[in-house]
N, C-alpha and C positions, 0 to 999 in steps of 0.2 A: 426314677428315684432309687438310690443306694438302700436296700436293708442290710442289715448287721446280722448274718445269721447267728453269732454266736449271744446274740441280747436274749435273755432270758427273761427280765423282769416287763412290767406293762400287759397292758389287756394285748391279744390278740390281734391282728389284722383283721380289720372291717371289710372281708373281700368274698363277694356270694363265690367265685368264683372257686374258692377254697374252701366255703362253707356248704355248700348246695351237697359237695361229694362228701364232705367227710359229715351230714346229717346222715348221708343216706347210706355210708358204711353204719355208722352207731345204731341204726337203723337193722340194719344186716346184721349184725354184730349181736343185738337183745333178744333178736329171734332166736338166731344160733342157739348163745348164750341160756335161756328159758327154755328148749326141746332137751340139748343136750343135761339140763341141770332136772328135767322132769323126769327123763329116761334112766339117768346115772341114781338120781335118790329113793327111785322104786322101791326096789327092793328092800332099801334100809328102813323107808317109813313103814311100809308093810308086817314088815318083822317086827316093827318095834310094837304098832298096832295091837298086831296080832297077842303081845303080850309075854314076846321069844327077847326083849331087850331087857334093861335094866329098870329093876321098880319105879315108875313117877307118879304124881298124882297126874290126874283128871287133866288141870289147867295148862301143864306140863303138855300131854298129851293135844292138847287143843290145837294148843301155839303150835306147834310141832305139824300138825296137819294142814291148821291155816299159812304157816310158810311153804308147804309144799303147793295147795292150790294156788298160791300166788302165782309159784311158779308154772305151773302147767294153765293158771286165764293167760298167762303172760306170754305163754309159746302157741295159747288157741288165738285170742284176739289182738291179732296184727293190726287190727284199725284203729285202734288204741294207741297214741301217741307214746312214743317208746319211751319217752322221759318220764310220764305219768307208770307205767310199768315197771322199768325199775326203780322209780321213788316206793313203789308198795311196796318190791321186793327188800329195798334196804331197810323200809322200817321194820315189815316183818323180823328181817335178820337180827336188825339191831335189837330188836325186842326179845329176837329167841335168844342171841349172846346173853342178855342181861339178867333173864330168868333162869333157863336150864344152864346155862354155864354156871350158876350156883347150886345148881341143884346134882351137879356133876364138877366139882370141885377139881377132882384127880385128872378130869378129862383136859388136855390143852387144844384140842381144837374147837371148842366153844368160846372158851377164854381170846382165845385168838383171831377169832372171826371176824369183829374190826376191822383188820386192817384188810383183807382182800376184799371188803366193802368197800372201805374207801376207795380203793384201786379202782374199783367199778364206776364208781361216783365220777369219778374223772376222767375216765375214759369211755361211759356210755353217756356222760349228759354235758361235764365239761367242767373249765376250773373250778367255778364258782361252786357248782354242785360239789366237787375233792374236798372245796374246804369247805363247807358245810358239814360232809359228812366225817370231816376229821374233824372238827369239834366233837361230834356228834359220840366218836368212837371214841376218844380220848375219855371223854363223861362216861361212858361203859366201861371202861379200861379201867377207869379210877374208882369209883364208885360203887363196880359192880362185886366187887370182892366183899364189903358192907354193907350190903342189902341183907343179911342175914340178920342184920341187929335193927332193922325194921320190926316195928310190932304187928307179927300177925304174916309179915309175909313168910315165916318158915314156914309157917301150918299151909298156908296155901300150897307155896308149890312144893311140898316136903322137902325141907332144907334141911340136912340135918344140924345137932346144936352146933353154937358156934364153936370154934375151936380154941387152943391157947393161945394167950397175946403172941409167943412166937409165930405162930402159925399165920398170926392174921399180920404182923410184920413181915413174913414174908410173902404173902400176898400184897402187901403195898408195895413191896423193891417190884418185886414182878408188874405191876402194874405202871411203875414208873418206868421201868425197859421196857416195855410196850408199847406205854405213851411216847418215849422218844425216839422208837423205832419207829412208831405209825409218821410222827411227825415229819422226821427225819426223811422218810422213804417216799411222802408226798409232796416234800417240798423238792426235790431233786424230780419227782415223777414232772408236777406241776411245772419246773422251768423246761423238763426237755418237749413235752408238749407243746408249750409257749414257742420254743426255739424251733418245732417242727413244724407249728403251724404257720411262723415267719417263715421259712424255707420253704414253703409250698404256694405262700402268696406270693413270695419272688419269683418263684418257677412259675408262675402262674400268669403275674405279670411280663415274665420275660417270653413265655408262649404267645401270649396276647399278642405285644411287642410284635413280635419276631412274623406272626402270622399277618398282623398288620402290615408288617415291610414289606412281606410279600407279594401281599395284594399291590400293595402301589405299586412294586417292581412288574410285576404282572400288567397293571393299568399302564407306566412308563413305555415299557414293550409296545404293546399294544398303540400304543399313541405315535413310537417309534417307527414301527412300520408302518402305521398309516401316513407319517411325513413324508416315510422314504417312498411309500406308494404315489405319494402328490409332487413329491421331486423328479419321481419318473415320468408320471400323466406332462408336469409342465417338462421337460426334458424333450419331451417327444412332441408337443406342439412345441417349443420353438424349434425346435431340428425342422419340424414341417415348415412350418410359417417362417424361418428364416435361414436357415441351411439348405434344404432341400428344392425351396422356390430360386434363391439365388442360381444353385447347381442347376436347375430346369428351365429358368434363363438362358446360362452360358452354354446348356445344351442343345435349346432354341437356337440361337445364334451359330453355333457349329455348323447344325444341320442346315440350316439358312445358305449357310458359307460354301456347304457342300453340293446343295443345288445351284448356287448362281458357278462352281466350278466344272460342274455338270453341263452348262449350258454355254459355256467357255468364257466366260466372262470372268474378270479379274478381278482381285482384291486389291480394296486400299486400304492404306496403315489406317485409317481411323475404325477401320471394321475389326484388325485385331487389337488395337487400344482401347474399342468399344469389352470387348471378351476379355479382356485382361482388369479392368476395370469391372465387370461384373466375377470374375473369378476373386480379387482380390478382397471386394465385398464377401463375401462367401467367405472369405478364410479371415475375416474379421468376424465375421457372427460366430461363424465355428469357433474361435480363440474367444471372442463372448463368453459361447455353451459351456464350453471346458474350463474359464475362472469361475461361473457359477458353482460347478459342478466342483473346484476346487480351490476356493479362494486365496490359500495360503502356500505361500512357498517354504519350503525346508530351508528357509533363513532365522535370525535370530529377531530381526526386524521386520519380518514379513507382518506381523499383526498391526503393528502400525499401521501399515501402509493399504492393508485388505480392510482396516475400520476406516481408515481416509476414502476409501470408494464406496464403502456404506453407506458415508455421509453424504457423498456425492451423489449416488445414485438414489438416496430419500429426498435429496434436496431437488429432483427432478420434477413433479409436479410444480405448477407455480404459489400453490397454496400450503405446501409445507419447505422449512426448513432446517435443514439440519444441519448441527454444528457439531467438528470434532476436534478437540482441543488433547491436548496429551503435556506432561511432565514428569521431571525426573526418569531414570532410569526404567523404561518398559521393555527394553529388551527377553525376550522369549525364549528360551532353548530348547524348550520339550516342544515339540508339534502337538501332542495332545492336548497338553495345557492351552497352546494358544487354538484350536481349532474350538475345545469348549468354549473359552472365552469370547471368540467371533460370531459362536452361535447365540450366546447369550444375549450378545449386545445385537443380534439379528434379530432373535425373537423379541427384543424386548422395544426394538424399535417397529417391529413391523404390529404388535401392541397397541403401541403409539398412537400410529397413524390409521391400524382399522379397527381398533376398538376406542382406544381414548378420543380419536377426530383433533389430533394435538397441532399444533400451526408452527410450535417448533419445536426442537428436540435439541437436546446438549448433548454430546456424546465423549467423554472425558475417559483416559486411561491416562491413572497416575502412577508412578514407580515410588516405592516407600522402601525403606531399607531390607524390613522385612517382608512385604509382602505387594504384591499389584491389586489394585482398585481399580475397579472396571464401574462407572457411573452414568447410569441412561437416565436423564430427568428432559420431562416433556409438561407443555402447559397446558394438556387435556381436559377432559371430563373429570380425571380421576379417577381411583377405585371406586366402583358401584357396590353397594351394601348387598345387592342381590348377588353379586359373583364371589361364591365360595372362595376363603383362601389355597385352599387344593385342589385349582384347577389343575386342566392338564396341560398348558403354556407352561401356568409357574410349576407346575413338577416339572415339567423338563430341565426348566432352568435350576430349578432345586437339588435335582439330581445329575447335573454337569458339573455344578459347583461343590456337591457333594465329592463326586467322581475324583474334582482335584483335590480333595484335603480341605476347601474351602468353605462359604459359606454366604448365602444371599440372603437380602430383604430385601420384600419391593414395598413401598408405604407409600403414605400420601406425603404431597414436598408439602413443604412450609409456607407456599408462595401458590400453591393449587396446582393441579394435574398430579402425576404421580413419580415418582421415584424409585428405581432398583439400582443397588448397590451390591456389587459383587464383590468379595475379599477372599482373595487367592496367595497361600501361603508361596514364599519362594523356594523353590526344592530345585536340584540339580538334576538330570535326565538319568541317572543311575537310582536315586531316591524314588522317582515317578514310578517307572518299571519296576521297582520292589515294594511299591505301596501296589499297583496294580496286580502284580504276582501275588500278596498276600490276602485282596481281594476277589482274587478267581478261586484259592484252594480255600478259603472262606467258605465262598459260594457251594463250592463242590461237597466241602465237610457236611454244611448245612443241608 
């Protein structure tokens, strides 16, 4: 399925695959995060302690030390869910912006501390947390300027009096550029997340993908030469059983010919008609061995004619038959196109008849304007519910028809046993070779 890496808006991709890694950065990231923020604030809380910073009350002071232990429980106990660790640390914060940022007026980096909270929020817990804590900072941002006109909380955290309505007019403009920069800067932060966390599920999914092809292509191989292994085992028993016995016949017979010449006794024609007759056999079996071995001729008609002995030779038993019908235009011109196609309709009849037990078989190639239809329907068993649709039969076939640009299905017929349907676009023997050249450096990029 297509993602849009450039969609911003919507929740996330639901993909562990993408989510598994980037917990366990965020993860990595608040440790980081909590050592280096324990080690960098030393010195500054220490001093300030110590009673070398600027005057505050007590309360002041409190706050001040309880944001720093946050930070260093949050860099000691790792076992602590990291989202629970920096939820303390941003309330801490947000609590200390609200207070001492009034109690330190002049100072902007109190006043200011929202928003690289927020930052945090979004990128060590996640959207929902960003906008939580942009609400959260916008209320400090706004508000926090007015805390001074609370009764009682100047004495607490020594605030000094308030100041003139200019004064406090210009702490609300500032507070509104703050508010619309927090705003502003999270919601651009929040889409590119959004857009990166799509980008990662698609890469994610296209590894998956891609790792998957592999393996089939791997399982395909593997099933490929063990045909071609079982092509050779029977290769070599008929060579034995019918090549070779012929020839150990006609060499019987020689040698026969050669002792009664030895003993002076003559030959008659029926004794070389006999050896001619067994020779001639012998180069029928061998012309046999060698159309198995390559059914197809470099014609354009040859697949007709190589599915017409198909049928013939399935129809050889007396208990199956097999029927091959053909129309319109199936003329061939690429040899590989047609040798995939021959095999198809090979495997799928040999299917048929040792797994389906089918009594008869249709074997149909139609010609369409644009495309060749290759259709093997038998009145079998049927698909069995216990055989995976990714066997390694229909991979092969899956992946011949892929090979041409095409595409199968084998299903149940309508009338019971089973049906595979092969659709093979039409391309010209120039197009073939540049779909399969674009395919090898494919392979080789990948």
């Amino acid at each position: 399925m297509a993602t849009n890496p450039t969609r911003g808006s919507g929740p996330p991709p639901d993909d562990r695959d993408v989510e598994a890694p980037l917990t366990a950065w965020r993860y990595k990231a608040t440790n980081a995060l909590t050592v280096v923020g324990a080690v960098v604030y030393l010195p500054s809380i220490t001093l300030w302690l110590a009673g070398h910073g600027p005057p505050v009350a007590w309360p002041i002071r409190a706050l001040a030390l309880v944001t720093y232990l946050t930070t260093v429980a949050g860099a000691v106990m790792r076992r602590v869910d990291h989202r629970a660790r920096v939820g303390a640390l941003l309330g801490a914060g947000y609590l200390l912006s609200l207070l001492a940022g009034r109690a330190f007026p002049q100072g902007p980096f109190l006043r200011s501390l929202p928003l690289p909270l927020s930052v945090l929020a979004l990128v060590l817990i996640g959207p929902r947390a960003g906008r939580i804590a942009t609400v959260v900072g916008v209320i400090v941002l706004m508000c926090g300027p007015f805390l001074r006109t609370v009764p009682g909380v100047g004495q607490v955290v020594a605030i000094a009096p308030a100041p003139a309505l200019a004064k406090s007019g210009l702490l609300l403009t500032q507070g509104f550029a703050l508010a619309a920069t927090l705003v502003g800067v999270m919601v651009l932060l929040e889409r590119f997340h959004l857009n990166l966390l799509h980008a990662l599920a698609a890469e994610s999914r296209s590894a998956t993908e891609l790792s998957n092809e592999m393996t089939r292509r791997r399982r395909l191989e593997r099933e490929i030469a063990r045909i071609a292994d079982e092509e050779r085992r029977r290769l070599g028993q008929d060579i034995h059983d019918g090549v070779c016995q012929l020839l150990t016949g006609a060499l019987l017979r020689c040698q026969a010919m050669e002792r009664r010449l030895d003993r002076g006794a003559a030959l008659a024609p029926s004794d070389l008609s006999e050896l001619s007759s067994v020779l001639e056999e012998g180069i029928d079996e061998a012309h046999a061995v060698a159309k198995g071995l390559c059914p197809l001729e470099p014609e354009p008609g040859a697949l007709v004619q190589a599915l017409r002995t198909l049928a013939k030779r399935t129809s050889g038993p007396v208990d199956v038959l097999c029927e091959f019908i053909t129309s319109g235009d199936t003329a061939v011109t690429d040899p590989s196109t047609a040798d995939h196609l021959y095999r198809i309709a090979q495997e799928a009849v040999s299917n048929a008849v040792r797994h389906a037990k089918a009594g008869r078989i249709t074997l149909e190639l139609r010609g369409c304007e644009d495309a060749l239809v290759l259709r093997v329907q038998d009145n079998g068993v049927g698909l069995s519910s216990d055989i995976p649709p990714g066997g390694m039969g229909l991979g092969t076939m899956a992946y011949r028809a892929q090979a041409m640009g095409g595409d199968i299905r084998v299903e149940r017929a309508p009338v019971g046993g089973t049906r595979a349907i092969c659709r093979v676009p039409r391309v010209t023997h120039a197009q073939t070779r540049e779909r399969q050249r674009h395919s090898v450096e494919g392979n080789d990029g990948a």
